[in-house]
C-alpha positions in Angstrom: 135.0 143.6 -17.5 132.8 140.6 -18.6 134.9 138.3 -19.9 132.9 135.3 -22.0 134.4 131.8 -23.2 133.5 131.0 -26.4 134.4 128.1 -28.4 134.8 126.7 -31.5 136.3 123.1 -33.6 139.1 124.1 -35.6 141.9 121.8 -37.3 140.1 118.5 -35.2 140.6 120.2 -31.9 138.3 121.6 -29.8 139.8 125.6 -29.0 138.5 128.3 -26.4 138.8 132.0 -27.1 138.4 135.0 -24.4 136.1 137.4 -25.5 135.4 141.2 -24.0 132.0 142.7 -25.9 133.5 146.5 -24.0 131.1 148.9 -25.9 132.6 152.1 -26.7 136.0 152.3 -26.0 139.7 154.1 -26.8 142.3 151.1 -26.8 145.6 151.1 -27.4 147.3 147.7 -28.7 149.8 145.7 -29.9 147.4 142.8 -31.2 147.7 142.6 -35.3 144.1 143.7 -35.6 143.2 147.1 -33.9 146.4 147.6 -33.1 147.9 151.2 -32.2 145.2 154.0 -30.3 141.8 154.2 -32.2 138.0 152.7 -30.9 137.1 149.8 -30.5 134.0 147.6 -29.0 135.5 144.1 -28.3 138.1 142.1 -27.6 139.3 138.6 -28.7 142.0 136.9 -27.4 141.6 133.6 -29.3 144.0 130.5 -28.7 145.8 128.4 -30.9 147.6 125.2 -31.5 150.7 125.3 -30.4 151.7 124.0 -33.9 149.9 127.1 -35.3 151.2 127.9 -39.1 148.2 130.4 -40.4 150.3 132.6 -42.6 147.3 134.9 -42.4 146.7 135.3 -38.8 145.0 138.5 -39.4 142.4 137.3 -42.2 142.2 134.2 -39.7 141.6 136.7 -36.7 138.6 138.7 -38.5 137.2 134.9 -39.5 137.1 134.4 -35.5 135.8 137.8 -34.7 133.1 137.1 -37.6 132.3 133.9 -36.2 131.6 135.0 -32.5 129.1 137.8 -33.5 131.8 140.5 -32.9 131.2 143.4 -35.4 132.7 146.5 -35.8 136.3 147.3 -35.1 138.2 145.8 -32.3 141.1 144.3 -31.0 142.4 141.0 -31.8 145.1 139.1 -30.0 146.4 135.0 -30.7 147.9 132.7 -28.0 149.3 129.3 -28.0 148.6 129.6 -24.3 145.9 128.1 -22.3 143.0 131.0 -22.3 141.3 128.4 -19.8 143.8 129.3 -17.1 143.4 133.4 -17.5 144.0 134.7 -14.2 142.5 138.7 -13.3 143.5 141.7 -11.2 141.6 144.3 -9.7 142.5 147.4 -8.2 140.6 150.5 -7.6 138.3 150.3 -10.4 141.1 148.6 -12.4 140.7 145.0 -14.3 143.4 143.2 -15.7 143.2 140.4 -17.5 146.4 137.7 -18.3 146.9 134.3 -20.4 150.2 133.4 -19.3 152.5 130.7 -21.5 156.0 130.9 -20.5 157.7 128.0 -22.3 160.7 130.1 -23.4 161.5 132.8 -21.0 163.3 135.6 -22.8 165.1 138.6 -21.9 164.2 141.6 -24.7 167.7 142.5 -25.1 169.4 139.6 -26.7 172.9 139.1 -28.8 172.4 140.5 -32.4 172.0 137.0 -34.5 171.4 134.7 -31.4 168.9 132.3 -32.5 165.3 132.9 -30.6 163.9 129.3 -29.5 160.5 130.2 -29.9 160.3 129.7 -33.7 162.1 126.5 -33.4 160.0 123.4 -33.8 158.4 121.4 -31.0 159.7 118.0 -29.9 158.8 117.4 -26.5 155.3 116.7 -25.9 153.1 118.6 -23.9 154.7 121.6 -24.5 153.9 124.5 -27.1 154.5 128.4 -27.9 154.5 130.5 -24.9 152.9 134.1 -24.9 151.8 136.4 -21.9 148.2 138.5 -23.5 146.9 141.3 -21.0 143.9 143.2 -21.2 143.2 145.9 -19.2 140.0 147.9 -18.7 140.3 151.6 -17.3 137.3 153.6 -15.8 138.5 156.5 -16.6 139.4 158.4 -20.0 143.2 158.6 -20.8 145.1 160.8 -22.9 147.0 159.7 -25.6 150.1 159.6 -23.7 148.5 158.5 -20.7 147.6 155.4 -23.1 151.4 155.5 -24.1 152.4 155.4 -20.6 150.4 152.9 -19.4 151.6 150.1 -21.9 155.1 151.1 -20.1 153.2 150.5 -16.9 151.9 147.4 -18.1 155.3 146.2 -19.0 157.2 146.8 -15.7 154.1 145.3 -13.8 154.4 142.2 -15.8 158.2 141.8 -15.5 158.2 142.3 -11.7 155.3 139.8 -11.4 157.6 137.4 -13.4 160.6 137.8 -11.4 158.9 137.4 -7.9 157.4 134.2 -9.9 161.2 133.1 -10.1 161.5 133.6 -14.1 164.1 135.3 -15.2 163.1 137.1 -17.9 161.2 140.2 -19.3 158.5 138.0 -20.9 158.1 135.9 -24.0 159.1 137.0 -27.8 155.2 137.2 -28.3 153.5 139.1 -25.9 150.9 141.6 -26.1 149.1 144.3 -24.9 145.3 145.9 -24.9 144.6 149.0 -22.5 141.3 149.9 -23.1 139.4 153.3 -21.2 136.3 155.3 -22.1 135.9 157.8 -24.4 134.0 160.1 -23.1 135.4 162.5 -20.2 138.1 165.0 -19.1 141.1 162.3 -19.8 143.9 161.6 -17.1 147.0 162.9 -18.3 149.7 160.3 -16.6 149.3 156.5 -16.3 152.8 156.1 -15.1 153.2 153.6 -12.2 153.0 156.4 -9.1 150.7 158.2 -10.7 146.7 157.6 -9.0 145.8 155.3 -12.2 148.9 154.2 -12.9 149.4 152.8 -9.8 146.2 150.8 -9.9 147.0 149.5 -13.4 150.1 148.5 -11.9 148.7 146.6 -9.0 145.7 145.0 -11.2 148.3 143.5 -13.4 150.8 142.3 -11.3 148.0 140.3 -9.8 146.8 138.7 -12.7 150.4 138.1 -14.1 151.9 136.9 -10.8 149.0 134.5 -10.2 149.2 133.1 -13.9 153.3 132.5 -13.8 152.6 130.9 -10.5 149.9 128.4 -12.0 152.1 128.2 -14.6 155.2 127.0 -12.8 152.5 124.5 -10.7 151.7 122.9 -14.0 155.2 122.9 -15.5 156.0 120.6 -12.3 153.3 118.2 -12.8 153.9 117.7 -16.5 157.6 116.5 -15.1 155.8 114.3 -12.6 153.4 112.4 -14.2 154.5 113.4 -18.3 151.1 115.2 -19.3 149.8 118.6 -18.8 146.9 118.5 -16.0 144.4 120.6 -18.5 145.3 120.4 -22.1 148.1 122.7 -24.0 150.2 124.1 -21.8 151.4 127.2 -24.0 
């Protein structure tokens, strides 16, 4: 996976954006453009202010994508978390690829009508929107619910990684997801986390997650120290 850093002035601040030109591709994704299984050549995961308020983040997305050369269909993801401070996994042929923001640590299951402090407005400087983004790149051609299964995958790689990072929680309100695999070839039918490419998903991204809540916690201790993030939003 070639990841490129491209950037771009928006709103009088200078932002960065990960972008993955793939080729052909079957991805399966949460992100609000190319989301659910189809093909795909690229993906953008693009950073934001923290103070983001685009009511049209998917118009704003295809401006981005537009904007970077990136034609065709794809996958489009938004973070308010530094894309500067990705950290990657490999395993077996695996890459994984995470921007990690963890200002509000969440559990998914939460009291019906218990108020979720990620929407609430920033006050404390320094700090913005948390969201965990992971992009993972397969050598092999999955089925559909293989792709299915690896999402799950995904998910339990990232929560362990966040737990052994000392966060207790599941993730953010926000995350997302890209798995991304070839499609051409006999596909592999499980992606579970003992299965052979399962396995290697699950190792790939507890890497990258683990390393990135690690950093993460590093830089939440020397905003408390000095009262400034060491490199820019910390999301």
């Amino acid at each position: 996976m070639n990841i490129e850093t491209a950037w771009r002035d928006e709103d009088g601040a200078r932002l960065p954006a990960l972008v993955w030109r793939s080729g052909p591709r079957r991805m399966i994704s949460s992100g609000m453009v190319g989301g659910g299984i189809a093909e795909g050549g690229w993906v953008l995961n693009a950073q934001v202010p923290g103070g983001y308020s685009r009511m049209d983040p998917v118009a704003h997305l295809g401006e981005l994508a537009s904007g970077f050369g990136l034609d065709g269909p794809g996958v489009g993801l938004l973070t308010a978390a530094e894309v500067n401070a990705h950290e990657t996994g490999r395993d077996g042929g695996v890459h994984a690829v995470a921007t990690v923001g963890l200002r509000v640590p969440t559990w998914a299951a939460a009291q019906e009508g218990a108020q979720d402090p990620e929407l609430a407005p920033m006050v404390t400087p320094g700090y913005r929107p948390g969201t965990i983004n992971i992009v993972v790149d397969v050598p092999v051609a999955l089925s559909d619910a293989a792709l299915v299964n690896a999402v799950l995958t995904v998910t339990e790689a990232k929560t362990q990684a966040l737990l052994e990072a000392g966060y207790d929680c599941s993730g953010t309100a926000s995350d997302a997801v890209c798995v991304a695999a070839p499609p051409l070839g006999e596909p592999e039918p499980f992606a579970g986390p003992r299965s052979v490419w399962g396995a290697r998903i699950a190792r790939a991204v507890h890497a990258a997650v683990l390393a990135g809540a690690l950093d993460y916690r590093r830089r939440l201790g020397l905003i408390a120290s000095t009262g400034r993030p060491d490199r820019g939003t910390l999301g």
